[in-house]
TORPA-4810 file (N, C-alpha, C, O; in nm, 3 decimals):
<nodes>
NODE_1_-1.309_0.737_0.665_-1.262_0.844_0.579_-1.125_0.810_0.523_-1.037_0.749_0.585_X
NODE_2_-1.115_0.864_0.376_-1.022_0.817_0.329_-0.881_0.954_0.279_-0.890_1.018_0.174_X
NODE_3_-0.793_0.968_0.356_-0.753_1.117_0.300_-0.608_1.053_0.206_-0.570_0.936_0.212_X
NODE_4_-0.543_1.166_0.117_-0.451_1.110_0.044_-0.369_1.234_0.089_-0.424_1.340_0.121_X
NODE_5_-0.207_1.211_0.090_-0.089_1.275_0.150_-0.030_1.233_0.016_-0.025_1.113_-0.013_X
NODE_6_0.018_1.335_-0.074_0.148_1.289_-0.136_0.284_1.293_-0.075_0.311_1.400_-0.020_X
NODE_7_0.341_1.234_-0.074_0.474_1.274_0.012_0.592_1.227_-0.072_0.612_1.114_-0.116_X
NODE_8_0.670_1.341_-0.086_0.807_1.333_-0.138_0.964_1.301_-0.083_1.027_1.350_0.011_X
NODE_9_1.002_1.190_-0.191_1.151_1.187_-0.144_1.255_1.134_-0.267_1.362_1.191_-0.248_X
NODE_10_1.264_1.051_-0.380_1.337_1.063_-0.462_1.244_1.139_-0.591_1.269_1.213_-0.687_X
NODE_11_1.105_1.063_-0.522_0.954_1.129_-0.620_0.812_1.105_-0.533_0.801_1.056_-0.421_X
NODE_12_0.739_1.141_-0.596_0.610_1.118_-0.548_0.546_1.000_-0.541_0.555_0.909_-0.624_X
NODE_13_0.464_1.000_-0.416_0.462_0.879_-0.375_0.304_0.899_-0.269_0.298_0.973_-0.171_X
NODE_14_0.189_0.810_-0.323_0.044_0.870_-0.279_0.072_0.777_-0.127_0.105_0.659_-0.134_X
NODE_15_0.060_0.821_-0.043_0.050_0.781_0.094_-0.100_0.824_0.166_-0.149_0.937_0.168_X
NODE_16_-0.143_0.725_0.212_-0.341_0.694_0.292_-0.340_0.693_0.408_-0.261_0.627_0.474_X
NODE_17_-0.442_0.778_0.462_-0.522_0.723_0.599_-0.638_0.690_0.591_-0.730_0.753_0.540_X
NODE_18_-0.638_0.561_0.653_-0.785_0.556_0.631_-0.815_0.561_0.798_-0.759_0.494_0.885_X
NODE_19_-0.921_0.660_0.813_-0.920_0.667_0.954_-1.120_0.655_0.987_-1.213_0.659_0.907_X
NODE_20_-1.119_0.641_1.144_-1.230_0.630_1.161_-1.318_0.732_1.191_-1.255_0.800_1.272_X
NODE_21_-1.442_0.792_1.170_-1.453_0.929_1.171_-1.497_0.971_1.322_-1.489_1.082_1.375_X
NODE_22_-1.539_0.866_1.369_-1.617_0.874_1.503_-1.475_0.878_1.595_-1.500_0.960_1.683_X
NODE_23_-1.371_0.839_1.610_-1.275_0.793_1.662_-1.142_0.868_1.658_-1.059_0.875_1.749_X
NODE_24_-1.136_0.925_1.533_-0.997_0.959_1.484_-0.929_0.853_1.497_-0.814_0.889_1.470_X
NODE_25_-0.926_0.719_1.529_-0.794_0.662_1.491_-0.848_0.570_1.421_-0.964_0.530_1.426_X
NODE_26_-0.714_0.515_1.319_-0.695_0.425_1.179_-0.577_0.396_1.150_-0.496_0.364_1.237_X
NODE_27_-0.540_0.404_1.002_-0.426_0.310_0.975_-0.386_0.397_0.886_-0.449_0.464_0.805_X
NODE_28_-0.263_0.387_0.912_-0.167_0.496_0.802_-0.106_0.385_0.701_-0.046_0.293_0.757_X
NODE_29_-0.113_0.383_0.568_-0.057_0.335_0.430_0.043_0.398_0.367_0.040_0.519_0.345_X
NODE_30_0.149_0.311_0.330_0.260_0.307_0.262_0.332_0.482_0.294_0.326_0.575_0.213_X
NODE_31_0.394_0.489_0.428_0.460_0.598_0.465_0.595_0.627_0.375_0.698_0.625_0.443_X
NODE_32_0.610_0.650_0.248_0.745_0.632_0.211_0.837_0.719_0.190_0.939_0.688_0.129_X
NODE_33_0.815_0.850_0.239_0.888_0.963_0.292_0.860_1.086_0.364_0.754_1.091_0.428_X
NODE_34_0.938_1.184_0.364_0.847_1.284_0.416_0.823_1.295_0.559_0.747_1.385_0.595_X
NODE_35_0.891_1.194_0.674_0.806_1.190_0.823_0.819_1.275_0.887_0.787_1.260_1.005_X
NODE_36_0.869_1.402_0.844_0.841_1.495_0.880_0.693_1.565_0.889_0.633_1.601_0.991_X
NODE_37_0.648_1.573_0.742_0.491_1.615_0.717_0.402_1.549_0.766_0.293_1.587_0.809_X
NODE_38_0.470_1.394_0.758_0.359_1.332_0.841_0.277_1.298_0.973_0.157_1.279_0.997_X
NODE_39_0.404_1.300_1.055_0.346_1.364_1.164_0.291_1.482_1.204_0.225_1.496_1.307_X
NODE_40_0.324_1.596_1.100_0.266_1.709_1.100_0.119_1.729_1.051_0.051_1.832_1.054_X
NODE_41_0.088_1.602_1.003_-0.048_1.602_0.921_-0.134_1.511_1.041_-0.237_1.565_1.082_X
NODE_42_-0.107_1.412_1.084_-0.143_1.319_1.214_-0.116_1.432_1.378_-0.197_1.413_1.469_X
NODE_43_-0.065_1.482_1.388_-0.074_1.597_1.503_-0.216_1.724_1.470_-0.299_1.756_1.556_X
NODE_44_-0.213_1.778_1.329_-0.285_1.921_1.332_-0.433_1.818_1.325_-0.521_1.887_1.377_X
NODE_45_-0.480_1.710_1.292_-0.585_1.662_1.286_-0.636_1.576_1.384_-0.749_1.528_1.378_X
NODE_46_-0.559_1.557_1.472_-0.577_1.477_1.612_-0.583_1.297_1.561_-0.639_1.229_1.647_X
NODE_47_-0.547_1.240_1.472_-0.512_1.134_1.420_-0.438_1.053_1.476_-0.315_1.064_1.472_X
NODE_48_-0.531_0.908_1.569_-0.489_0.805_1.640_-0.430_0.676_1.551_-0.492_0.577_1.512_X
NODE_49_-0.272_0.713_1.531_-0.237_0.589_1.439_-0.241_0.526_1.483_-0.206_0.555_1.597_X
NODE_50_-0.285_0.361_1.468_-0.274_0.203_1.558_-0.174_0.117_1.507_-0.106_0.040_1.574_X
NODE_51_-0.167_0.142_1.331_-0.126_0.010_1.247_-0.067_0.103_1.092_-0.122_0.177_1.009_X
NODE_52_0.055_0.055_1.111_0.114_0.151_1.001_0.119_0.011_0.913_0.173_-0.085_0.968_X
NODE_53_0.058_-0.008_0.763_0.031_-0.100_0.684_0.144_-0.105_0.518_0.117_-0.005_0.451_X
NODE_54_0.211_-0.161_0.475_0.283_-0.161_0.383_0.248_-0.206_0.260_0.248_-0.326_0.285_X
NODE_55_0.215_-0.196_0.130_0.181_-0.292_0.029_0.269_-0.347_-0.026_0.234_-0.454_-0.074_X
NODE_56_0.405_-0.312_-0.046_0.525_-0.382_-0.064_0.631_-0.306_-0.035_0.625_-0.184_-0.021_X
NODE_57_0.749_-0.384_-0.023_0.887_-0.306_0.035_0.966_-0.222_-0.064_1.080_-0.183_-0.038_X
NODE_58_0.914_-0.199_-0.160_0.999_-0.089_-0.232_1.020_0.050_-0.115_0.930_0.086_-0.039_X
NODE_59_1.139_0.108_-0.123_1.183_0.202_-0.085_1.075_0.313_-0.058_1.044_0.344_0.057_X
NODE_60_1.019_0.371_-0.170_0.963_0.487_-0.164_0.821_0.456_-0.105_0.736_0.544_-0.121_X
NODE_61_0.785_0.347_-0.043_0.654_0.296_-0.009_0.677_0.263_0.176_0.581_0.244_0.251_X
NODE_62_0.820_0.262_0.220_0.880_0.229_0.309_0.964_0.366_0.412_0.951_0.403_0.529_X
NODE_63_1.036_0.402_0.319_1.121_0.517_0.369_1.083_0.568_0.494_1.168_0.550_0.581_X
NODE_64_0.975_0.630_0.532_0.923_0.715_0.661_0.871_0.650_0.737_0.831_0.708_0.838_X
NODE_65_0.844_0.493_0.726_0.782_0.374_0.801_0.875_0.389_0.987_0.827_0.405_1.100_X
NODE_66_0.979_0.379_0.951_1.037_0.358_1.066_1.033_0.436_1.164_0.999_0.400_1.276_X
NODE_67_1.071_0.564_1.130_1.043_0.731_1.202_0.939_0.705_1.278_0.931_0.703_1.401_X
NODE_68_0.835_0.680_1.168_0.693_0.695_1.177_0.646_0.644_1.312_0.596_0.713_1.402_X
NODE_69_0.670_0.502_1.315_0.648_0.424_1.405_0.697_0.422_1.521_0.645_0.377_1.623_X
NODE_70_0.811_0.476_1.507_0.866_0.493_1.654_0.826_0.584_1.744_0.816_0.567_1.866_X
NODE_71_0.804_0.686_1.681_0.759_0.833_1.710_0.587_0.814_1.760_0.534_0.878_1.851_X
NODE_72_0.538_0.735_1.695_0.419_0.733_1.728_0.406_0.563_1.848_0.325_0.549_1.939_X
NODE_73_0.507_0.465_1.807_0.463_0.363_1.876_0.359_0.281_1.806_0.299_0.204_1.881_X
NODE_74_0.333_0.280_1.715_0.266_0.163_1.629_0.346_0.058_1.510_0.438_0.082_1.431_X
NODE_75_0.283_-0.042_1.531_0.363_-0.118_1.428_0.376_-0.129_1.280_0.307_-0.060_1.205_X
NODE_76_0.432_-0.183_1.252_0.436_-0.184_1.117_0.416_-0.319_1.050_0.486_-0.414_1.085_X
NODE_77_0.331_-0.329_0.964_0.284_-0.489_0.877_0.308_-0.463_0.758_0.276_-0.366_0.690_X
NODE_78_0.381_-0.574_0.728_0.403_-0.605_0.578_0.365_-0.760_0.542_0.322_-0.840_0.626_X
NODE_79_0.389_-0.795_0.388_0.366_-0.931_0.403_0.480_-1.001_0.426_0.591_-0.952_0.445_X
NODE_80_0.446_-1.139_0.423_0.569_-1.256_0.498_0.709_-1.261_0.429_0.822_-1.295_0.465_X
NODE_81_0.639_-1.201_0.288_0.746_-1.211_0.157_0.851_-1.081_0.166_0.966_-1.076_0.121_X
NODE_82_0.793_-1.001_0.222_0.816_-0.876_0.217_0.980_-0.853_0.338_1.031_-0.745_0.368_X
NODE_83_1.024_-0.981_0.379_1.142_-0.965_0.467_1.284_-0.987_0.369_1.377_-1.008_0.447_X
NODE_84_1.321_-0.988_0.256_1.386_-1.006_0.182_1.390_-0.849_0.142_1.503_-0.803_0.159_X
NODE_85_1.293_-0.754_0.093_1.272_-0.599_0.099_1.354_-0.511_0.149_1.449_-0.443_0.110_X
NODE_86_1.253_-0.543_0.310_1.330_-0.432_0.410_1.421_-0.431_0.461_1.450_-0.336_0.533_X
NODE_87_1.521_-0.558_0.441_1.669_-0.598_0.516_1.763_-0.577_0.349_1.884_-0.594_0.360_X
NODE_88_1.730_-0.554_0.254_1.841_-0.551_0.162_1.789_-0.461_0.070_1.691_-0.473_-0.003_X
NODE_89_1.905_-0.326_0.085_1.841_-0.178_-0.022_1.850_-0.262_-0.135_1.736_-0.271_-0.179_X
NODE_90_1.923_-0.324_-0.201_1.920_-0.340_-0.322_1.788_-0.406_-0.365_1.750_-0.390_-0.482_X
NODE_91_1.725_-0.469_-0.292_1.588_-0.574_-0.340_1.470_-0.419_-0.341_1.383_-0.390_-0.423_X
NODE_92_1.515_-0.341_-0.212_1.414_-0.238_-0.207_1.473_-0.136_-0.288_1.418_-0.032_-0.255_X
NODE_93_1.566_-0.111_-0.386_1.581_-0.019_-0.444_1.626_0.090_-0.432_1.638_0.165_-0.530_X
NODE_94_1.673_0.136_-0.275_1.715_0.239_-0.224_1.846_0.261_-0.207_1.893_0.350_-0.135_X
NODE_95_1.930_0.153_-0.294_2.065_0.112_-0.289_2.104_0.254_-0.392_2.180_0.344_-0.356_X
NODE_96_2.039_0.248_-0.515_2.094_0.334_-0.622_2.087_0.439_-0.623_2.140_0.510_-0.707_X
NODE_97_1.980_0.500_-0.477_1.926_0.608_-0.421_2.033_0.686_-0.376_2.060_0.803_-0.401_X
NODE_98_2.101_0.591_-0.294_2.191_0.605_-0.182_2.137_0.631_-0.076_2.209_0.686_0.007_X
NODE_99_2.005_0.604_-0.040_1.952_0.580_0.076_1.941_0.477_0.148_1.914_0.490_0.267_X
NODE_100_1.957_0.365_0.097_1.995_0.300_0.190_1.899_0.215_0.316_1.944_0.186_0.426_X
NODE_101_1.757_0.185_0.267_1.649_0.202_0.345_1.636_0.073_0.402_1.630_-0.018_0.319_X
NODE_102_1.627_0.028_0.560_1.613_-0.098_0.615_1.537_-0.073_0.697_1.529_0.035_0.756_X
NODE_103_1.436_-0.216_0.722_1.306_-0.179_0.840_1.378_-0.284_0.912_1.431_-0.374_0.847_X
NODE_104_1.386_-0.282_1.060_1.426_-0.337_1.159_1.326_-0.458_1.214_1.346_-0.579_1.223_X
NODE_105_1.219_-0.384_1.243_1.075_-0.430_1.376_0.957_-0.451_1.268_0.894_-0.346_1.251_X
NODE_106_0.920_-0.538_1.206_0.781_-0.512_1.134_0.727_-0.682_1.221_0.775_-0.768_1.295_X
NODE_107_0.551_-0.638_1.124_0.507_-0.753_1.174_0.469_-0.873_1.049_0.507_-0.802_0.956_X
NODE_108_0.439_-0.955_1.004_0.443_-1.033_0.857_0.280_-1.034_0.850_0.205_-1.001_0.941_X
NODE_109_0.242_-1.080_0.715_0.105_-1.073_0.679_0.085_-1.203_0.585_0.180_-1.254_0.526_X
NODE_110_-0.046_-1.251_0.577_-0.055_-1.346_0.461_-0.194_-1.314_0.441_-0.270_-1.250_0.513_X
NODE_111_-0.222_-1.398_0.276_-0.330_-1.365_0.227_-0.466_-1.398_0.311_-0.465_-1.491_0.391_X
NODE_112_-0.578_-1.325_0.291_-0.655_-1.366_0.399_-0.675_-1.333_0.493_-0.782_-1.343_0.552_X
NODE_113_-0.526_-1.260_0.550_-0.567_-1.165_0.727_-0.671_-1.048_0.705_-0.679_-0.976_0.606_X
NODE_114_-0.745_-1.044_0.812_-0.790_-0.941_0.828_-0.774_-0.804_0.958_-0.784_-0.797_1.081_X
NODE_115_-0.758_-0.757_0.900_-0.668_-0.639_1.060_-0.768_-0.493_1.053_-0.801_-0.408_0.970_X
NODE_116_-0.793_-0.530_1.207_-0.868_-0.418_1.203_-0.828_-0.347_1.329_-0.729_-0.389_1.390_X
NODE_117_-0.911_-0.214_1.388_-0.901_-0.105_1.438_-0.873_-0.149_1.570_-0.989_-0.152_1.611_X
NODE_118_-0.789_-0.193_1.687_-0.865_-0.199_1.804_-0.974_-0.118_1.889_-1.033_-0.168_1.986_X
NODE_119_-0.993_0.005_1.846_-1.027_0.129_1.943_-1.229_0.119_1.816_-1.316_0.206_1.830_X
NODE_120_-1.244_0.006_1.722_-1.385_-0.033_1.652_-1.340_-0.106_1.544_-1.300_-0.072_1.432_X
NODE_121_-1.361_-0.257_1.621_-1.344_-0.353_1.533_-1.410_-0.405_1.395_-1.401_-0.513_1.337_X
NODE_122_-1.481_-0.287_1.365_-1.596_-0.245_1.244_-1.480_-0.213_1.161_-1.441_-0.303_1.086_X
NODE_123_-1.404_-0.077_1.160_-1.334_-0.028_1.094_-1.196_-0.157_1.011_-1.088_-0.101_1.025_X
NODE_124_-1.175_-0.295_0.940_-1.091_-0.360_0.944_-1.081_-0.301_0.753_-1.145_-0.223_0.683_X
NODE_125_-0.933_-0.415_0.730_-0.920_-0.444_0.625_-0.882_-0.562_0.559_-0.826_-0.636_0.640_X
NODE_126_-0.889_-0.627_0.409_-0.871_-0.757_0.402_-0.730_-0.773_0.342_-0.685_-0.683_0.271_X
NODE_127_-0.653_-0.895_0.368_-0.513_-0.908_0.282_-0.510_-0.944_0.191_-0.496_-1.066_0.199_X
NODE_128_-0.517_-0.896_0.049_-0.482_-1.002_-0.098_-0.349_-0.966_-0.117_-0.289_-0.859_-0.117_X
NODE_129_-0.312_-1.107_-0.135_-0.201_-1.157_-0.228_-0.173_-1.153_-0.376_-0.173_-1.254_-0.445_X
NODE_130_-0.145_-1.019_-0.426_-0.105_-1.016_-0.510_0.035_-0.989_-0.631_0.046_-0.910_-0.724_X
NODE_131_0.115_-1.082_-0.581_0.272_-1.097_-0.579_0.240_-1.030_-0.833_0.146_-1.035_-0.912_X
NODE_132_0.417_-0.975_-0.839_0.369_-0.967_-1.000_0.461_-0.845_-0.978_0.541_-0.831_-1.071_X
NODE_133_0.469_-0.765_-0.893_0.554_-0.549_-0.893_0.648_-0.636_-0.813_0.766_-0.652_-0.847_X
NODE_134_0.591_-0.695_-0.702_0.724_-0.738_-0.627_0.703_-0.898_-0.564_0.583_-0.921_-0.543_X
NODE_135_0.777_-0.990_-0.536_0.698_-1.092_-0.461_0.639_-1.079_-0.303_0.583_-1.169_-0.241_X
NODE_136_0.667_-0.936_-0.255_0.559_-0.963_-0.161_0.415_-0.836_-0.121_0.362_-0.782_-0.024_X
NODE_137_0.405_-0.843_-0.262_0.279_-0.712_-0.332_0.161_-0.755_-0.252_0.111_-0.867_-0.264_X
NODE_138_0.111_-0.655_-0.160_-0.040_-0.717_-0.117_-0.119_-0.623_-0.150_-0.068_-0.530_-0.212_X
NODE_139_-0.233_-0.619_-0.127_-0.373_-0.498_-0.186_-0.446_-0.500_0.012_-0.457_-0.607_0.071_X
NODE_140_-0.467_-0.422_0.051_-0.559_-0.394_0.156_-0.730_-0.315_0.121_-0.768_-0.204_0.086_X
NODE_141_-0.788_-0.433_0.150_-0.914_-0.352_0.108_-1.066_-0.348_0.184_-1.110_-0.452_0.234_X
NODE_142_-1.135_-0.236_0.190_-1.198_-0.209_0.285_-1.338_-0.226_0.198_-1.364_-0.161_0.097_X
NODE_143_-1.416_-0.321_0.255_-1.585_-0.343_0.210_-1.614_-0.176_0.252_-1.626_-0.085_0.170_X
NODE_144_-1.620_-0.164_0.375_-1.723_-0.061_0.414_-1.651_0.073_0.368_-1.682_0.183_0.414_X
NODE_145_-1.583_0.059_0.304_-1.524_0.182_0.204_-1.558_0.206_0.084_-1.570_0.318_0.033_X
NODE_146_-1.579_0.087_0.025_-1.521_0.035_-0.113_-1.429_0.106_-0.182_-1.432_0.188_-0.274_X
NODE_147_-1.322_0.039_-0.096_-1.193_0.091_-0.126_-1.092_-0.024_-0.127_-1.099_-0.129_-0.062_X
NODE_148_-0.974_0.024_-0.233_-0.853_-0.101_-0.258_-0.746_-0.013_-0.246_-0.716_0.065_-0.337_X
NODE_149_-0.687_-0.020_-0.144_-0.528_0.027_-0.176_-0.399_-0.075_-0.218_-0.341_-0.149_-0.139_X
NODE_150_-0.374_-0.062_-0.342_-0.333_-0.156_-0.447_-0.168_-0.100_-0.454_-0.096_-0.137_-0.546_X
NODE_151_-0.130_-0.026_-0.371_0.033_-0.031_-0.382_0.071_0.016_-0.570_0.038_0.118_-0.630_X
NODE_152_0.142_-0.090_-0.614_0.194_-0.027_-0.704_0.182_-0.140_-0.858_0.250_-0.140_-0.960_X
NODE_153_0.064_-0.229_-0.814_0.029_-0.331_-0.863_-0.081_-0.254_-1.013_-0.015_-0.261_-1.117_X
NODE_154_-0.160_-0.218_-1.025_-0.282_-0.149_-1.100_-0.245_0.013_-1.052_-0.199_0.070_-0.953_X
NODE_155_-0.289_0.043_-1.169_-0.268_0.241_-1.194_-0.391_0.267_-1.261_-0.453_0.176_-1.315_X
NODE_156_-0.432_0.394_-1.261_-0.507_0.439_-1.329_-0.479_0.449_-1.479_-0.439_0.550_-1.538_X
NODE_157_-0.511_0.301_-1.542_-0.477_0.343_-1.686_-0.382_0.183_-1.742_-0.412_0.110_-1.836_X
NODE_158_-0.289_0.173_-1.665_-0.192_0.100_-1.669_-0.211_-0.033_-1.532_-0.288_-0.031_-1.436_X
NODE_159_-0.108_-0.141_-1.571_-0.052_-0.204_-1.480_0.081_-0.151_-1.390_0.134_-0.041_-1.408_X
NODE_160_0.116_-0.232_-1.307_0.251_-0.222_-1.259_0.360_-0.269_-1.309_0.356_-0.372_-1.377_X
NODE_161_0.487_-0.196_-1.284_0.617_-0.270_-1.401_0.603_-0.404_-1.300_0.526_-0.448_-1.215_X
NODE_162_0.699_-0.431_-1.351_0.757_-0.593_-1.327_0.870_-0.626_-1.347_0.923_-0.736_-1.330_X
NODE_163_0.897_-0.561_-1.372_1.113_-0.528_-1.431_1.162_-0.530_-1.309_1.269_-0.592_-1.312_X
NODE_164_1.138_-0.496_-1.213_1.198_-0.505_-1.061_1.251_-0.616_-1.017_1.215_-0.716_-1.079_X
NODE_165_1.349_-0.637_-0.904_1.391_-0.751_-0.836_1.257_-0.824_-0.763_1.200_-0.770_-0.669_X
NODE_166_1.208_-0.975_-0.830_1.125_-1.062_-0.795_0.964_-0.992_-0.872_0.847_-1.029_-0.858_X
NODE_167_1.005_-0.913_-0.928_0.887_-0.913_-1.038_0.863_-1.009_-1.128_0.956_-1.090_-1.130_X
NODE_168_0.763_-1.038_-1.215_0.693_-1.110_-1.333_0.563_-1.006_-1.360_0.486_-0.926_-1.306_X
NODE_169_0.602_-1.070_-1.485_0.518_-0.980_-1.580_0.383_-1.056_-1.608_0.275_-0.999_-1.629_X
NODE_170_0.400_-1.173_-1.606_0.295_-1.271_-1.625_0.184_-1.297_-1.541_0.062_-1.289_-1.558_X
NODE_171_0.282_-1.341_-1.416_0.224_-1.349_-1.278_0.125_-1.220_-1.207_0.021_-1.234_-1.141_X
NODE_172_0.195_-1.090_-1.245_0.090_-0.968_-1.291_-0.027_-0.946_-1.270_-0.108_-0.914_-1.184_X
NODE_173_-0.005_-0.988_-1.438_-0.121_-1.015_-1.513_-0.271_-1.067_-1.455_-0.388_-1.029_-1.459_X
NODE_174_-0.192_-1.182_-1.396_-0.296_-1.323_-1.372_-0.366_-1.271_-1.250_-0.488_-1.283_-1.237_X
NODE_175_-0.274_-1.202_-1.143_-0.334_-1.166_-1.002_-0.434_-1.005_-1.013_-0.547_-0.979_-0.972_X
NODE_176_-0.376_-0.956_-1.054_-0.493_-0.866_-1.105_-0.618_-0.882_-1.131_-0.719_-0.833_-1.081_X
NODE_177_-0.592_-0.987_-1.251_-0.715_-0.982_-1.317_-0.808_-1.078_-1.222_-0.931_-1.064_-1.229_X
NODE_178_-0.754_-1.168_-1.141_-0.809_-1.293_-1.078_-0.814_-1.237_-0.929_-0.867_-1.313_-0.848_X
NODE_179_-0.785_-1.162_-0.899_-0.799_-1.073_-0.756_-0.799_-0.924_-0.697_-0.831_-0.897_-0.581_X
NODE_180_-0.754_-0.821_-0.802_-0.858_-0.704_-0.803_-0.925_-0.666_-0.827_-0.980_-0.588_-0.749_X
NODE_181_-0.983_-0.693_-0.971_-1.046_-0.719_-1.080_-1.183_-0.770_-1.087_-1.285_-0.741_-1.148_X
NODE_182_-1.147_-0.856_-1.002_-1.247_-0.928_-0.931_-1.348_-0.883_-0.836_-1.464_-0.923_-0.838_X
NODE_183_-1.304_-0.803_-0.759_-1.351_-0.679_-0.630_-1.490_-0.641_-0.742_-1.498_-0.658_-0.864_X
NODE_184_-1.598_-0.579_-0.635_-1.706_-0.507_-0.691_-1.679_-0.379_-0.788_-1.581_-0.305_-0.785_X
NODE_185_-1.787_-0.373_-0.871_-1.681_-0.299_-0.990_-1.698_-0.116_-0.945_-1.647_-0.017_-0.999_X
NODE_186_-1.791_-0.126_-0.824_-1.762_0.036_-0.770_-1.697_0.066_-0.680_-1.727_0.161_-0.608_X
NODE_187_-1.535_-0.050_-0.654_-1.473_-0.026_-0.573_-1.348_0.079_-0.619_-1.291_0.054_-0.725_X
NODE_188_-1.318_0.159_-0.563_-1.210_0.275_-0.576_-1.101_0.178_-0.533_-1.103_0.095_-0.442_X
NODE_189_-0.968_0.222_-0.658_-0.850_0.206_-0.648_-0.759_0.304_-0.597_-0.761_0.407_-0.664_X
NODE_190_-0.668_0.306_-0.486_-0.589_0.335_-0.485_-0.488_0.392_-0.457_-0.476_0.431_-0.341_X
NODE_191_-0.370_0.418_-0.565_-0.217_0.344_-0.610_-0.162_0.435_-0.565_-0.210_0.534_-0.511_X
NODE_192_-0.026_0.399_-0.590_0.097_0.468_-0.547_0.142_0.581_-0.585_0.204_0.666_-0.521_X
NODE_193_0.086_0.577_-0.762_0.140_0.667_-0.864_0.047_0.748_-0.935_0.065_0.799_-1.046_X
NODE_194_-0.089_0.760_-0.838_-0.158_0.808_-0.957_-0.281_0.852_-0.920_-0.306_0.852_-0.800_X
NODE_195_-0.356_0.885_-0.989_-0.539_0.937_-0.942_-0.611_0.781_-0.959_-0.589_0.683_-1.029_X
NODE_196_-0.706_0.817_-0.858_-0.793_0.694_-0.829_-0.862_0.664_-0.907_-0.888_0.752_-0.989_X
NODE_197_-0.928_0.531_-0.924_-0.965_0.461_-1.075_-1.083_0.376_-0.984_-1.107_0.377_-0.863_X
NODE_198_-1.133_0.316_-1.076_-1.235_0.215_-1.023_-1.211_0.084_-1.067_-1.145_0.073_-1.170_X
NODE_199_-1.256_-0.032_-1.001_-1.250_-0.151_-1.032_-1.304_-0.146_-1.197_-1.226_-0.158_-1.292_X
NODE_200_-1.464_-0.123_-1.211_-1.503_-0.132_-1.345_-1.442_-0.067_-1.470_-1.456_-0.104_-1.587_X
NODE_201_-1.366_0.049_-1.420_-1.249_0.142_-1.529_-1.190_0.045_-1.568_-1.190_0.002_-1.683_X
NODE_202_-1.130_-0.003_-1.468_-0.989_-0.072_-1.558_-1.004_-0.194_-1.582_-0.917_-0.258_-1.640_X
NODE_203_-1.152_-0.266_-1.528_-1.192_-0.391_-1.580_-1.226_-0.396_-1.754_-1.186_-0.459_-1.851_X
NODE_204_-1.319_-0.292_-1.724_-1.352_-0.291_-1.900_-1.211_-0.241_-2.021_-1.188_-0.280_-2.135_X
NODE_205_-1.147_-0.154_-1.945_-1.015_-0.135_-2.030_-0.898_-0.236_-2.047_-0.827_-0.234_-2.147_X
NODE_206_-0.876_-0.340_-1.928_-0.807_-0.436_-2.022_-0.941_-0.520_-2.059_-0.933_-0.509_-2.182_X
NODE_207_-0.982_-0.547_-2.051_-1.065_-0.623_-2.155_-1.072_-0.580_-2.267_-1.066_-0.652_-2.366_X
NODE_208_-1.090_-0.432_-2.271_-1.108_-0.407_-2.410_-0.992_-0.424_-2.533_-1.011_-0.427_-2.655_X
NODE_209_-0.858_-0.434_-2.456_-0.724_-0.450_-2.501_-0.705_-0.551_-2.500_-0.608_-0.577_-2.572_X
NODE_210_-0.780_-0.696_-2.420_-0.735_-0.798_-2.453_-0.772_-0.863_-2.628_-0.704_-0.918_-2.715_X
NODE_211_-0.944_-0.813_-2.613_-1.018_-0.858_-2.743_-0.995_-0.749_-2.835_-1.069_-0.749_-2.934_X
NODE_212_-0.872_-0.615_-2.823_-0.840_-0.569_-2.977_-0.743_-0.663_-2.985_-0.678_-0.675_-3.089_X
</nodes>
């Protein structure tokens, strides 16, 4: 099961569980404020967090990570790239905030891992590498969902900026199209910023923008 939490702190920001239904426990996605509600949302539902999962270190994708984890005792994964992020607000953005946001304890990721549930090793997810919003942008995605949680990489409609510290605009481009894009086209997206989309939505829409 897949539930969506918006949670607020400079703005809105779509935060996931994907949890197991038989089990109650799963993996909480991109905690980036709010840990207040959130444990309030993981307590009233009996919700066994194992693996608190990051898609990149921007601030607002991060913020409630730490709380989170402590409070509950689960770790936190990001990718390998992603340690340049959580040790310097300014790379994560939370400098101009004045928040100020640093992760201490995480665990690193590379393309290819797959991490799954301990409590049903059925329940996993896969790591893509898709560097372009930030250099250490990953997508987590679940076959037996068909589901992509794509961070801040693809929107419903749009791409991700790239104007950011260790963005490209190019590089983007290329990973998208060559690794989400790619995914089955009735796989559900999603993002950080927005209502959920499908692989085939936004396949046929840049295409259709490439050949106007």
């Amino acid at each position: 099961m897949i539930y969506t939490v918006p949670v607020t702190g400079v703005f809105i920001t779509n935060m996931y569980f994907l949890i197991d239904e038989k089990t109650k426990h799963g993996f909480l996605i991109d905690p980036g404020a709010s840990a207040d509600l959130i444990l309030q949302v993981i307590k009233r539902y009996g919700f066994q967090i194992e693996k608190i999962l990051i898609t990149h270190g921007h601030f607002d994708h991060i913020g409630a990570a730490e709380i989170v984890s402590n409070k509950l005792r689960a770790p936190i994964y990001i990718h390998e790239k992603g340690k340049r992020y959580i040790t310097d607000p300014i790379w994560n953005l939370s400098e101009e905030s004045g928040l100020k946001v640093v992760l201490r304890d995480v665990q690193y990721l590379n393309h290819g891992d797959v991490i799954s549930l301990e409590s049903n090793p059925n329940i996993m997810v896969h790591v893509i590498y898709v560097p372009g919003h930030t250099t250490d942008s990953i997508v987590f995605y679940s076959k037996e969902e068909k589901a992509a949680f794509v961070g801040d990489s693809i929107f419903k409609g749009s791409l991700g900026r790239s104007d950011f510290y260790g963005g490209d605009e190019v590089q983007l481009f290329t990973e998208v199209i060559t690794k989400i894009l790619t995914l089955p086209e009735d796989t559900v997206l999603y993002s950080g910023h927005s209502e959920p989309t499908t692989v085939g939505i936004e396949r046929a829409r840049i295409y259709k923008k490439v050949v106007e």
